[in-house]
N, C-alpha and C positions, 0 to 999 in steps of 0.2 A: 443464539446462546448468549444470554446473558454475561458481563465480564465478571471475574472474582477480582476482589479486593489485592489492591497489586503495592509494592512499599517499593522504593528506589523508582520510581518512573522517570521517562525523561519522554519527550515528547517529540519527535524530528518533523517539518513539514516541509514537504520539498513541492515547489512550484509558486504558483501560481501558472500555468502554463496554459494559455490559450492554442487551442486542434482546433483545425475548421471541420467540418461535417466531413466524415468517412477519410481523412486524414491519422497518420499514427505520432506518437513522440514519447518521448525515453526521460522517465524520473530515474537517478542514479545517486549512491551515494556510501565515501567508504568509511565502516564502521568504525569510530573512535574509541573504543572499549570495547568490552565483551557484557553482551546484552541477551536477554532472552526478547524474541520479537512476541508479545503478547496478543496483538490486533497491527492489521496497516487497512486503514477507512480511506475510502476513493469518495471524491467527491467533486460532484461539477456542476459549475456555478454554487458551492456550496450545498447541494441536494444531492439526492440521491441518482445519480445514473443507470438509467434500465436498460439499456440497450446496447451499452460499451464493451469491450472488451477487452481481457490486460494479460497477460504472461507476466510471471515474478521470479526472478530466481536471487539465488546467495551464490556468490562467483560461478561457477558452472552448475551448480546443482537446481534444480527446476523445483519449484513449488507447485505451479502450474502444468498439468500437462497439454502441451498444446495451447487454446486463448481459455480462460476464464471469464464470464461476465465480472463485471466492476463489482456491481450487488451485490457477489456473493460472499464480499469480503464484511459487508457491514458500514456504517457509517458515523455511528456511533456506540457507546457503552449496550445501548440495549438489543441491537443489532448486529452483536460484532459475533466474527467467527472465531473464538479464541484458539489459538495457533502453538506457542509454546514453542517455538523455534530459537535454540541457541547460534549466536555467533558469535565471530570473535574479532578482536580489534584488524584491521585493515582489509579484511570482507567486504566485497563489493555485491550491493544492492541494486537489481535492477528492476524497473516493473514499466514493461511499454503499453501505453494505452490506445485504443484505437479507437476514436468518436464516432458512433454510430444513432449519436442522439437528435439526427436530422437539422443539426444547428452549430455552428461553429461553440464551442462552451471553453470557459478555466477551469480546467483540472487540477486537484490537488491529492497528493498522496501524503498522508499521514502513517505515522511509525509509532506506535507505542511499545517504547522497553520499559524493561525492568531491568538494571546495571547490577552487574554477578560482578562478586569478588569483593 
């Protein structure tokens, strides 16, 4: 799905974090505001990751049931899965990924908001 046209954006990137092959690790991060999460693009070595898989949640509530592939979140505007998830300021973000791309890679998780209020 294509993304719509978004005003107030802020962009958060968390990582750079090198996983070795079939290893897992924890992007985390508490919300400064109150934001609507529009997209969050997984990306390793800056590409697309086919094989990984990530759980996400907003403090206890899950977005993911059980692991998600990475892909399925998008990687970019024309790829992404628009989500539309409100939070609020001191919400803790978690999304664990687990390299399954037969190669040690850098992960990076991106957050695209839109800032309410």
């Amino acid at each position: 799905m294509t993304s719509k046209e978004l005003t107030n954006v802020y962009i958060k990137l968390l990582g750079p974090k090198t996983i070795a092959d079939g290893a897992m690790d924890d992007f985390t991060w508490e919300f400064d505001g109150d934001y609507i999460i529009r997209h969050i693009f997984i990306k390793a070595d800056g590409a697309q990751p086919v094989k990984s898989t990530v759980t996400i949640g907003i403090d206890e509530n899950m977005i993911t049931k059980a692991e998600a592939l990475c892909n399925t979140f998008g990687t970019n505007a024309n790829n992404a899965l628009l989500l539309n998830i409100p939070v609020r300021r001191s919400q803790h973000f978690k999304a664990s990924i687990k390299n399954l791309e037969g190669a040690q890679k850098d992960f990076t998780v991106e957050l695209v908001l839109e800032k309410q209020g």
